[in-house]
N, CA, C and O atoms as a GROMACS GRO file, in nm:
protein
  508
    1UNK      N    1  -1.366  -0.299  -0.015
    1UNK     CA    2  -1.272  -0.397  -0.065
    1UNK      C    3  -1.204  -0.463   0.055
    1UNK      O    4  -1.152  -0.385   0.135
    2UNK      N    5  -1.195  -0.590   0.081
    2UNK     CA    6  -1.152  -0.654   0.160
    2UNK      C    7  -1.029  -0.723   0.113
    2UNK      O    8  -1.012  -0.743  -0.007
    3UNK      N    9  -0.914  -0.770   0.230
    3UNK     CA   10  -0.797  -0.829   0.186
    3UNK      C   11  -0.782  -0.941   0.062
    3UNK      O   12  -0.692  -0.957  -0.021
    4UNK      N   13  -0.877  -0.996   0.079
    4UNK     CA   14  -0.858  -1.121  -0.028
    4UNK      C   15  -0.882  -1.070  -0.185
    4UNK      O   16  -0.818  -1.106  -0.284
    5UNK      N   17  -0.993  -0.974  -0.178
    5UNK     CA   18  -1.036  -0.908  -0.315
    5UNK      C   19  -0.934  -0.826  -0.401
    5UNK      O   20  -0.930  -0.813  -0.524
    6UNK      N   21  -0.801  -0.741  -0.242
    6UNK     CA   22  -0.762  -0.695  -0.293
    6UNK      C   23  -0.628  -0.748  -0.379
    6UNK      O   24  -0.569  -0.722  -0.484
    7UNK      N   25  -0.617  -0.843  -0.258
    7UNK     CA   26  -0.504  -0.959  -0.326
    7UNK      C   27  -0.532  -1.012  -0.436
    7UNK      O   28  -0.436  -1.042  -0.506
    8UNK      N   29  -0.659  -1.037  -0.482
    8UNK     CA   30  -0.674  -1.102  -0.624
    8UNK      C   31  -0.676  -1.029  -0.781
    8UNK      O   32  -0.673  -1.071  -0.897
    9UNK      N   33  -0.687  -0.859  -0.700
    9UNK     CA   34  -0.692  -0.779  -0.781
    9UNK      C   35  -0.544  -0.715  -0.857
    9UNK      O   36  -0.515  -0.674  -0.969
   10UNK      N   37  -0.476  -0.731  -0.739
   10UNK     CA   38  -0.360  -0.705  -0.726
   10UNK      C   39  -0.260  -0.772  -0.847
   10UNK      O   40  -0.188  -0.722  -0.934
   11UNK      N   41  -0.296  -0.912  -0.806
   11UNK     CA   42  -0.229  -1.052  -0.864
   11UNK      C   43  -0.272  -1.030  -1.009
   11UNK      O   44  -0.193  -1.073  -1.092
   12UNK      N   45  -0.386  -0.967  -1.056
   12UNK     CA   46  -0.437  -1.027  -1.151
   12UNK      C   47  -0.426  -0.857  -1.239
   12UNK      O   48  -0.433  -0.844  -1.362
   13UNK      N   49  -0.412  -0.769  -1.162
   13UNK     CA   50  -0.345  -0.641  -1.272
   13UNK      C   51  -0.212  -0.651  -1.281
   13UNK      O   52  -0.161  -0.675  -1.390
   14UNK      N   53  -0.148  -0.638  -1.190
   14UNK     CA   54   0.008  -0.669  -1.208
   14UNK      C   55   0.098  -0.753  -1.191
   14UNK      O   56   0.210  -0.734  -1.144
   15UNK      N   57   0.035  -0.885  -1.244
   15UNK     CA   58   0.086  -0.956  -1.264
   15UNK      C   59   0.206  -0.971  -1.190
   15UNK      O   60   0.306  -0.950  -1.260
   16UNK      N   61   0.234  -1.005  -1.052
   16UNK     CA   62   0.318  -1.006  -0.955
   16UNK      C   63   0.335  -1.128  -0.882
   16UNK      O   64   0.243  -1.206  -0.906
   17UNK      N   65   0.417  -1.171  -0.803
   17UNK     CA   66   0.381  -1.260  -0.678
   17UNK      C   67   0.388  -1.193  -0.592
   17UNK      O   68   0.439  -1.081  -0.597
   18UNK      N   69   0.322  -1.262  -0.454
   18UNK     CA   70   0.299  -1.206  -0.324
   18UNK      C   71   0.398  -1.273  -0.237
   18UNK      O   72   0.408  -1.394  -0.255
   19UNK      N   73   0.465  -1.226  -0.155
   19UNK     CA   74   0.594  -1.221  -0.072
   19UNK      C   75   0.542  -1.233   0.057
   19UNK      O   76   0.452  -1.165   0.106
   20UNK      N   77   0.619  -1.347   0.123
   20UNK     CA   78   0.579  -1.343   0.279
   20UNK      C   79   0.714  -1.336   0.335
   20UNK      O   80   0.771  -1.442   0.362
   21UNK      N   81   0.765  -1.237   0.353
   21UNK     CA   82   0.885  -1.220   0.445
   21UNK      C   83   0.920  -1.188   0.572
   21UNK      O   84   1.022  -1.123   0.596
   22UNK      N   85   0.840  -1.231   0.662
   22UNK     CA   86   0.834  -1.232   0.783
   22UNK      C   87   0.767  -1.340   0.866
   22UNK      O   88   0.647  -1.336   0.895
   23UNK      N   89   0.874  -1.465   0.916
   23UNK     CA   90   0.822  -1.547   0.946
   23UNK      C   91   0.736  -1.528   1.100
   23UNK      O   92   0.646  -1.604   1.135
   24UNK      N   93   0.785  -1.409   1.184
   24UNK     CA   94   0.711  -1.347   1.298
   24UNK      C   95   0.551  -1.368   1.220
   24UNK      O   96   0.473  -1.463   1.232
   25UNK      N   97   0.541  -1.267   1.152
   25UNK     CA   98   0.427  -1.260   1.061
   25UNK      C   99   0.380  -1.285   0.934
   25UNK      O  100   0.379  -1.208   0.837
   26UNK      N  101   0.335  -1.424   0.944
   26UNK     CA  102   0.315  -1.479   0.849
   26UNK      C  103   0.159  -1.490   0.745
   26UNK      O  104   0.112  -1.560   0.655
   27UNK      N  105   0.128  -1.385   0.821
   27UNK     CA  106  -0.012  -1.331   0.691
   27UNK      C  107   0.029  -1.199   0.632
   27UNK      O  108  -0.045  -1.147   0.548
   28UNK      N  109   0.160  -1.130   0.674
   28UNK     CA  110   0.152  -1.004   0.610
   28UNK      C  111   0.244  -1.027   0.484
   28UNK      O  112   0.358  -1.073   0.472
   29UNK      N  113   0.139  -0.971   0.382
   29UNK     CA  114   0.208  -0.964   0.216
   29UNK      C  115   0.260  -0.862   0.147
   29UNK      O  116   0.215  -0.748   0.156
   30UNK      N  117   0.354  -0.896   0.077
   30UNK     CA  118   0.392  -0.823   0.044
   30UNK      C  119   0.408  -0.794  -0.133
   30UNK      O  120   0.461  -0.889  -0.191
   31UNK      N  121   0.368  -0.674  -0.225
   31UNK     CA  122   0.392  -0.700  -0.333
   31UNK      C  123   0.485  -0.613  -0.445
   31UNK      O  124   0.466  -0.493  -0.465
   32UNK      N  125   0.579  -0.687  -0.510
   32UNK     CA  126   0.682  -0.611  -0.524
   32UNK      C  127   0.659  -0.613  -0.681
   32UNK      O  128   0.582  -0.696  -0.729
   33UNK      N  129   0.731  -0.514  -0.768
   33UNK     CA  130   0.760  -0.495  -0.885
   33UNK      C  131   0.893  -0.649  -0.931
   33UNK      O  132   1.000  -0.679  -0.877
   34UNK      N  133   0.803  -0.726  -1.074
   34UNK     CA  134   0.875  -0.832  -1.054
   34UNK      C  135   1.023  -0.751  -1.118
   34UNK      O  136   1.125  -0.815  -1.093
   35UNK      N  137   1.042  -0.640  -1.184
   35UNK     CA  138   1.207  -0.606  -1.255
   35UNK      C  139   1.263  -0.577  -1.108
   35UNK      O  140   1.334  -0.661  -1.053
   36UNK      N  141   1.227  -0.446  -1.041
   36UNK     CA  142   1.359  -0.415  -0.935
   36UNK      C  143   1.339  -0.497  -0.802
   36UNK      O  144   1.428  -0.514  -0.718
   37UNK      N  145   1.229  -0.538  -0.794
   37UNK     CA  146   1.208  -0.607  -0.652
   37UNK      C  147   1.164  -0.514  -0.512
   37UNK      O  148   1.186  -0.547  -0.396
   38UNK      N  149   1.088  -0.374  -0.565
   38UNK     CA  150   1.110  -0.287  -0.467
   38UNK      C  151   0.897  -0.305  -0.422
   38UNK      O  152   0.815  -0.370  -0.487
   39UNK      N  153   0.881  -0.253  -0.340
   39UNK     CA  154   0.747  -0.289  -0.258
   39UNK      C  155   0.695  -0.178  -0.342
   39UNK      O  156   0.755  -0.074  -0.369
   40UNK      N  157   0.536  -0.227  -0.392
   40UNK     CA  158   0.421  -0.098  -0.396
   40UNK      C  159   0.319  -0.149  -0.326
   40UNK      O  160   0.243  -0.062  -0.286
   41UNK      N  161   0.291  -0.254  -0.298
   41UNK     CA  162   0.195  -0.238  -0.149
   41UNK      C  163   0.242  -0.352  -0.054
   41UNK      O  164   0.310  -0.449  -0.088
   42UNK      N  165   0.197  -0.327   0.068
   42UNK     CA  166   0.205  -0.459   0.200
   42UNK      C  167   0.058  -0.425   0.198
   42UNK      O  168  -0.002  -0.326   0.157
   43UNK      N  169   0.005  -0.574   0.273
   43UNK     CA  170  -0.077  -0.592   0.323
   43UNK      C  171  -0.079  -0.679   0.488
   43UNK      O  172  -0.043  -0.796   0.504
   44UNK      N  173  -0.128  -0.590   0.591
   44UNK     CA  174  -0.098  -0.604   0.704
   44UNK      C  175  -0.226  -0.619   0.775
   44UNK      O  176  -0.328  -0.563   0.735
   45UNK      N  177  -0.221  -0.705   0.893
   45UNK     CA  178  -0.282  -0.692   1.032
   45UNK      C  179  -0.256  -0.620   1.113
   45UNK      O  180  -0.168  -0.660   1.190
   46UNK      N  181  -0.319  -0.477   1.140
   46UNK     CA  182  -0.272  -0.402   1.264
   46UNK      C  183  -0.337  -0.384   1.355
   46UNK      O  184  -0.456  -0.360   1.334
   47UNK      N  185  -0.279  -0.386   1.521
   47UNK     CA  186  -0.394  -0.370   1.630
   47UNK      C  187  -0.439  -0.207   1.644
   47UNK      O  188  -0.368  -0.107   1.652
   48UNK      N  189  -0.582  -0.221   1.643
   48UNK     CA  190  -0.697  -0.118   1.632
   48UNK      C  191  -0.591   0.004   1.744
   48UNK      O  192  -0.569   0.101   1.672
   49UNK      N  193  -0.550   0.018   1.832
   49UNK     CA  194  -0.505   0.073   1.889
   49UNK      C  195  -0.364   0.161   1.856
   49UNK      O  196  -0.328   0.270   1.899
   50UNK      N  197  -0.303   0.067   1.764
   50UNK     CA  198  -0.145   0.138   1.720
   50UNK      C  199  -0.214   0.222   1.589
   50UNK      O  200  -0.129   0.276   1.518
   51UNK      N  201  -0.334   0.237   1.554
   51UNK     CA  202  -0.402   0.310   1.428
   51UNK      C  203  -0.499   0.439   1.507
   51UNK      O  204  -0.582   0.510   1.451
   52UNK      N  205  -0.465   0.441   1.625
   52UNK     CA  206  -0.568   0.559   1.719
   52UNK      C  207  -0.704   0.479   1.708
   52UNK      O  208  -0.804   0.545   1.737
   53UNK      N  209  -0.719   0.387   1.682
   53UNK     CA  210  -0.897   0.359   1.647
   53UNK      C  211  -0.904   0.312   1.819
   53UNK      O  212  -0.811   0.281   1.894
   54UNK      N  213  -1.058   0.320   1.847
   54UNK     CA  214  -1.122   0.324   2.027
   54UNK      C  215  -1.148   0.139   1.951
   54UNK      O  216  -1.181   0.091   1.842
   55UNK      N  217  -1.103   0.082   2.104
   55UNK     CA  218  -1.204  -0.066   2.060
   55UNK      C  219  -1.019  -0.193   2.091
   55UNK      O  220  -0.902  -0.174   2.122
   56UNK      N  221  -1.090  -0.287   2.062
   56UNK     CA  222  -0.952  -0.412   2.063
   56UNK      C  223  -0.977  -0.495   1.890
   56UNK      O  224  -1.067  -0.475   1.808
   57UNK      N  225  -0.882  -0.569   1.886
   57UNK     CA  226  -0.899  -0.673   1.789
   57UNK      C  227  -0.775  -0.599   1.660
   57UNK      O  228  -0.712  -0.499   1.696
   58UNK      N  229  -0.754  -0.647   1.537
   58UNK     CA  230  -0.735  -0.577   1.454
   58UNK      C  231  -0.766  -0.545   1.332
   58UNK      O  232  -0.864  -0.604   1.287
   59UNK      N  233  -0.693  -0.439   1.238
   59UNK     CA  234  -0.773  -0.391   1.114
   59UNK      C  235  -0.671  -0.462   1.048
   59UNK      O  236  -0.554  -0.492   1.074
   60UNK      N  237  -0.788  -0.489   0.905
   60UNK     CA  238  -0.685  -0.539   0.805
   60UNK      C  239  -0.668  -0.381   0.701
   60UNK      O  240  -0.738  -0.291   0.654
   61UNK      N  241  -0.512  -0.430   0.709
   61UNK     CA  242  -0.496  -0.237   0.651
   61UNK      C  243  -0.416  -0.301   0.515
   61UNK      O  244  -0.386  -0.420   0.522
   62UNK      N  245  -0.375  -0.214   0.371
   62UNK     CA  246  -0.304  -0.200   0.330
   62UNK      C  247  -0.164  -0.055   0.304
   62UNK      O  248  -0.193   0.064   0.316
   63UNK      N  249  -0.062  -0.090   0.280
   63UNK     CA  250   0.052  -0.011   0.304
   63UNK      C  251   0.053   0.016   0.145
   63UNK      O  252   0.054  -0.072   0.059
   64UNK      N  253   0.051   0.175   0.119
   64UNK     CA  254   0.132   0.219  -0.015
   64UNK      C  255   0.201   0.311  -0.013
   64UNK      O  256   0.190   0.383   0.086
   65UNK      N  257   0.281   0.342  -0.097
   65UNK     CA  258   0.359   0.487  -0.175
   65UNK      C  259   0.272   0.556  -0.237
   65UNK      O  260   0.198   0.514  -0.326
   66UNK      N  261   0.279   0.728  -0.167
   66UNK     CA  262   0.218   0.793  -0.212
   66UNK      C  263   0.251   0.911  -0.208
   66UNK      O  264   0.310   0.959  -0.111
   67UNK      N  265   0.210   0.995  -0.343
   67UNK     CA  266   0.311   1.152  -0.331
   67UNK      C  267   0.268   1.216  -0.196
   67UNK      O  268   0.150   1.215  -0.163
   68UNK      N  269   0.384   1.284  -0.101
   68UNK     CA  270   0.335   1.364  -0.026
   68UNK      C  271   0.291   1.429   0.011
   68UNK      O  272   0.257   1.449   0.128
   69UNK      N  273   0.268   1.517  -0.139
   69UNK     CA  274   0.150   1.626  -0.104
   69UNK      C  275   0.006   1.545  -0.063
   69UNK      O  276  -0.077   1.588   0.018
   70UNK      N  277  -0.002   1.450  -0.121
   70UNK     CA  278  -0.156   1.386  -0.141
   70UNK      C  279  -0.179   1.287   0.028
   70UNK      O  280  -0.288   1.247   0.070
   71UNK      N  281  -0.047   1.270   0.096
   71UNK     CA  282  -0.068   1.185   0.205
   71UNK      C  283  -0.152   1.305   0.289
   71UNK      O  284  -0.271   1.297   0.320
   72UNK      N  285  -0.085   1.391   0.310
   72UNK     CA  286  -0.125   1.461   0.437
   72UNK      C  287  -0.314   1.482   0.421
   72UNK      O  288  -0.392   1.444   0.507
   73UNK      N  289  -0.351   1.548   0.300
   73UNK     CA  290  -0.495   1.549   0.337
   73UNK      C  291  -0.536   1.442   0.303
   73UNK      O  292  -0.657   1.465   0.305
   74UNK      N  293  -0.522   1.299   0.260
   74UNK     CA  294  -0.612   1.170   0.256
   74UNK      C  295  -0.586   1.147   0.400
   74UNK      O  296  -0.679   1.076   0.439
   75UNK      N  297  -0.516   1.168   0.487
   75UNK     CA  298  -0.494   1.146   0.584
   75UNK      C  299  -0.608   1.177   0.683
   75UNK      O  300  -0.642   1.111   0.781
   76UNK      N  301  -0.652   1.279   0.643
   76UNK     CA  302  -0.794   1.390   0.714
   76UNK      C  303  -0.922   1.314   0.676
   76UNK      O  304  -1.031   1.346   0.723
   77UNK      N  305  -0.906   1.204   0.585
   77UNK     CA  306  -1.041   1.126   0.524
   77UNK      C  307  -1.053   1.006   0.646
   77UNK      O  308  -0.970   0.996   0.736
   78UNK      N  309  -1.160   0.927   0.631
   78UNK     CA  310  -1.215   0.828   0.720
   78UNK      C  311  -1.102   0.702   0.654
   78UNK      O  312  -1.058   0.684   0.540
   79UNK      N  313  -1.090   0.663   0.724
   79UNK     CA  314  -1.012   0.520   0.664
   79UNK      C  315  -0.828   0.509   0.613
   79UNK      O  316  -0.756   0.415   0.578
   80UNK      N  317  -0.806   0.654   0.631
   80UNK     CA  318  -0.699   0.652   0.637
   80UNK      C  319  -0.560   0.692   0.733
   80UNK      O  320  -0.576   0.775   0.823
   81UNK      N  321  -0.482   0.656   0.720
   81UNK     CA  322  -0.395   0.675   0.831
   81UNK      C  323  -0.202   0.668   0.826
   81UNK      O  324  -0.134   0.587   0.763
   82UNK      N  325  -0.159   0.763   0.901
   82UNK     CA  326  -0.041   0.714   0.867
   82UNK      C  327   0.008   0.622   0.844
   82UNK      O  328  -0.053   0.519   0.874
   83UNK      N  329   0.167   0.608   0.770
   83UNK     CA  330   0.226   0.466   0.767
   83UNK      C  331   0.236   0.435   0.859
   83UNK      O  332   0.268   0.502   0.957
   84UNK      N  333   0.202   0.279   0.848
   84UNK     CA  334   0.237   0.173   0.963
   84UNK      C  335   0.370   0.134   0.948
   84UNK      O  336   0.394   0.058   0.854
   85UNK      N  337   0.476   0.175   1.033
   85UNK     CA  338   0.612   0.106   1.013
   85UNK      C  339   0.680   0.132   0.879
   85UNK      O  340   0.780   0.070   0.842
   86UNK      N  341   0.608   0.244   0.794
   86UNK     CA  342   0.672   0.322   0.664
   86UNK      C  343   0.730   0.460   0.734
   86UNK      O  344   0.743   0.509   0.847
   87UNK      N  345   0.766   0.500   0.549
   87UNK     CA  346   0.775   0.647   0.629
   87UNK      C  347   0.671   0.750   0.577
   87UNK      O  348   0.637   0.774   0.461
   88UNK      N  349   0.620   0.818   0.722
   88UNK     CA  350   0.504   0.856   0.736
   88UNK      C  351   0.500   0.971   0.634
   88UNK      O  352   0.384   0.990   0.600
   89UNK      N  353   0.583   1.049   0.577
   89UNK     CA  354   0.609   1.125   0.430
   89UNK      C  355   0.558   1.083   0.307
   89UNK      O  356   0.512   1.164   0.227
   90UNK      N  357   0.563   0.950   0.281
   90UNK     CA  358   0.576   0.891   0.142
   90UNK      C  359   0.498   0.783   0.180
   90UNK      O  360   0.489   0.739   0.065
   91UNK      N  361   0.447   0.720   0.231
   91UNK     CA  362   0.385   0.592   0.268
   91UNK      C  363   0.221   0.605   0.374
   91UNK      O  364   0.219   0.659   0.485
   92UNK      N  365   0.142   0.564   0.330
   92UNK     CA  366  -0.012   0.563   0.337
   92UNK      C  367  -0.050   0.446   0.395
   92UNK      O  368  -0.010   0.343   0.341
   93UNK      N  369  -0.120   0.438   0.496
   93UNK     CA  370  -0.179   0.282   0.542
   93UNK      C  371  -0.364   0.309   0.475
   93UNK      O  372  -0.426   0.415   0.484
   94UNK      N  373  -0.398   0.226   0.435
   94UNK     CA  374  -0.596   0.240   0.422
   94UNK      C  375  -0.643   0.109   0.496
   94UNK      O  376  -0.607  -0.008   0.493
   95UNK      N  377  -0.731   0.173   0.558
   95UNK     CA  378  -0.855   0.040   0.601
   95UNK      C  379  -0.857  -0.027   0.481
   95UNK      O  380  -0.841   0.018   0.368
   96UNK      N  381  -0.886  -0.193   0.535
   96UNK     CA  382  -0.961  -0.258   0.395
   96UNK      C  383  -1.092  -0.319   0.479
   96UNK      O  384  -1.112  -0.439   0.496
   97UNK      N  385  -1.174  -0.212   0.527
   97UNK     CA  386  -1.314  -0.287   0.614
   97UNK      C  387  -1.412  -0.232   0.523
   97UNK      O  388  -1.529  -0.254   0.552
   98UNK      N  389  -1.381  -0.155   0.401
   98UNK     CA  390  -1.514  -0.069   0.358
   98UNK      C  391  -1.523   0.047   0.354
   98UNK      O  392  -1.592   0.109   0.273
   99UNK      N  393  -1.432   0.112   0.475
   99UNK     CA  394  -1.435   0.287   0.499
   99UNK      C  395  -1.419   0.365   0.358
   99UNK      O  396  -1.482   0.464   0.322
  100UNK      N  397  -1.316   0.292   0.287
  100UNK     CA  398  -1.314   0.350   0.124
  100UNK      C  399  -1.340   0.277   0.014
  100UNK      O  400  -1.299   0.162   0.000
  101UNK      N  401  -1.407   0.337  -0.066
  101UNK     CA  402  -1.420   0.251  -0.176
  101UNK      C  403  -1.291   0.179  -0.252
  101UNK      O  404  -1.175   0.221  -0.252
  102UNK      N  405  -1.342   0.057  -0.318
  102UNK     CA  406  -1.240  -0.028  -0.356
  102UNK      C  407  -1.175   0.094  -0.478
  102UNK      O  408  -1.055   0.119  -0.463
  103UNK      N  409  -1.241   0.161  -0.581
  103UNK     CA  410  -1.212   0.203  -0.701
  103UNK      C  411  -1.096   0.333  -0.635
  103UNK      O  412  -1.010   0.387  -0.704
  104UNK      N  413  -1.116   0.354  -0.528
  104UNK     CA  414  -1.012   0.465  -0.467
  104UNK      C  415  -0.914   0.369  -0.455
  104UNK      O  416  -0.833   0.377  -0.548
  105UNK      N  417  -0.890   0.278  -0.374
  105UNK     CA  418  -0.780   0.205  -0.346
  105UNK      C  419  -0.685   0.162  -0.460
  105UNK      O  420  -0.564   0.182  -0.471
  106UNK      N  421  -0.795   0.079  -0.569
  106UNK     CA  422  -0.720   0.072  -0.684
  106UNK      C  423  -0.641   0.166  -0.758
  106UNK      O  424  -0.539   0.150  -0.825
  107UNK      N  425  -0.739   0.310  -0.718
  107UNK     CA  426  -0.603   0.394  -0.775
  107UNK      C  427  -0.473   0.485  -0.693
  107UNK      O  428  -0.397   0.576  -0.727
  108UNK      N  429  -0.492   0.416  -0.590
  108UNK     CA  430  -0.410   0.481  -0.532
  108UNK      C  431  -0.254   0.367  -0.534
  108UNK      O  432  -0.132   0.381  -0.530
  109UNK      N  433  -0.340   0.271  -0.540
  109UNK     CA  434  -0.208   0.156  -0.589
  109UNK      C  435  -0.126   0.134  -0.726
  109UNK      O  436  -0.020   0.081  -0.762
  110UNK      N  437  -0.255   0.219  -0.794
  110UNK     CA  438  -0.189   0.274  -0.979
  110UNK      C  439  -0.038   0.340  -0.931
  110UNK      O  440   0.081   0.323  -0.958
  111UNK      N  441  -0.129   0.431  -0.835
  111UNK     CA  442   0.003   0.551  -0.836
  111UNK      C  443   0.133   0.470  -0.753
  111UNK      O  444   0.238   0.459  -0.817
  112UNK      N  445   0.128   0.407  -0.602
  112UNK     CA  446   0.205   0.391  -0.561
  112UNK      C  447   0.315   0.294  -0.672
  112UNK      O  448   0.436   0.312  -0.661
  113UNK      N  449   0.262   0.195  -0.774
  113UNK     CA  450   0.290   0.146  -0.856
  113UNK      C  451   0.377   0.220  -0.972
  113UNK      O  452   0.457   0.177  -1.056
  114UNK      N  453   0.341   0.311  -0.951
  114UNK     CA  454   0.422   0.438  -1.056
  114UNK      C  455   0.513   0.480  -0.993
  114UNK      O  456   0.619   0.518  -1.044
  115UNK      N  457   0.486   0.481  -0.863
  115UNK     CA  458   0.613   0.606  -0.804
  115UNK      C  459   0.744   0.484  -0.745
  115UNK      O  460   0.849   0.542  -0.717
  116UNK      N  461   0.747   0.377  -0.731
  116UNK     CA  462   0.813   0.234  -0.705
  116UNK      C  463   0.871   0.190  -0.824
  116UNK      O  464   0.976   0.126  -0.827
  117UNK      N  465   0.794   0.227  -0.942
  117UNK     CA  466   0.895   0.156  -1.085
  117UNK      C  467   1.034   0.184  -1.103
  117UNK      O  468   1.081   0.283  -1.047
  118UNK      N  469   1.105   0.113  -1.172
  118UNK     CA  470   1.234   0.123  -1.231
  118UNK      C  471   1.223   0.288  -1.299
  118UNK      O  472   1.146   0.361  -1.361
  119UNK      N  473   1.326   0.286  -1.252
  119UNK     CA  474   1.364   0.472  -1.348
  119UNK      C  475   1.382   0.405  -1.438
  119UNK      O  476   1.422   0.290  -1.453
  120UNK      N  477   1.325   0.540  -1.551
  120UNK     CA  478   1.370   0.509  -1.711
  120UNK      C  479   1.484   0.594  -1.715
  120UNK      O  480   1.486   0.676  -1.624
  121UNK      N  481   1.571   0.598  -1.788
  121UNK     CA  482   1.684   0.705  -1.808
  121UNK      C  483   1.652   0.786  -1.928
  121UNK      O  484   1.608   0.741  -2.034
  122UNK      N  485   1.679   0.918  -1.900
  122UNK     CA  486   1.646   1.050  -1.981
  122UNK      C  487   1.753   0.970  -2.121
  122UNK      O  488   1.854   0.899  -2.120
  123UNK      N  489   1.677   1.018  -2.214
  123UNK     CA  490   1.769   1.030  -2.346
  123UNK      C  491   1.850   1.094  -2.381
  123UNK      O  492   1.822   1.211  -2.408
  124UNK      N  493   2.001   1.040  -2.400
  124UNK     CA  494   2.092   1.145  -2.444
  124UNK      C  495   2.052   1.300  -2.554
  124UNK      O  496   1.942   1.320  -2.605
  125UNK      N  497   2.101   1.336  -2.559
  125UNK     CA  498   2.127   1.477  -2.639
  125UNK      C  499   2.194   1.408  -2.740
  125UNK      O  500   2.263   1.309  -2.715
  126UNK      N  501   2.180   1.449  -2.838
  126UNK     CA  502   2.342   1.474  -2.939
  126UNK      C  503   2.415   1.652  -2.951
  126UNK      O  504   2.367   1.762  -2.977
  127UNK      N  505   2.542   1.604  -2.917
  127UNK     CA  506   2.565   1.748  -2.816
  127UNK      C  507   2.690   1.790  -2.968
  127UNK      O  508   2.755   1.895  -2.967
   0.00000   0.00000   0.00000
């Protein structure tokens, strides 16, 4: 899955807009929940080097929320890598060159999408 595919996929399940808030960097997107306004993915340019990868140029990566137990060993997989400029606890960077399949990505953006929503509030008791 490549950036554009994922952007269209993105746009077109959750019904969102894409955010450019950084006029430094003005290809990195961002996509937020339209009720609280809070991020479940960026999509970034990072140089091959600030990702440990051997070589120049950069990767197109995406940024999610993800439970912590599950960061540390996706972390041990090909294509993935700490947060970029998240926090490296709760936040996941993935290649978007191919290293993972698109149907992984999509669900890993289910989840970050889940764990970013508006709290619901527990239902009172009648006490």
């Amino acid at each position: 899955m490549n950036r554009e595919e994922l952007e269209e996929w993105i746009l077109a399940t959750y019904q969102t807009q894409v955010d450019f808030p950084w006029e430094k960097h003005p290809t990195y997107q961002v996509f937020r929940h339209p009720s609280n306004k809070k991020w479940f993915a960026v999509i970034l340019e990072v140089p091959k080097e600030k990702l440990g990868l051997p070589g120049e140029g950069v990767l197109q990566v995406v940024n999610i929320k993800c439970d912590p137990i599950m960061v540390g060993s996706l972390r041990l997989e090909p294509g993935f890598f700490p947060a970029y400029h998240m926090n490296k606890e709760k936040w996941l960077t993935i290649a978007l060159d191919g290293t993972v399949p698109a149907q992984r990505i999509q669900m890993l953006i289910d989840i970050s999408f889940g764990l970013t929503a508006p709290k619901r509030e527990a239902p009172k008791q009648n006490q």
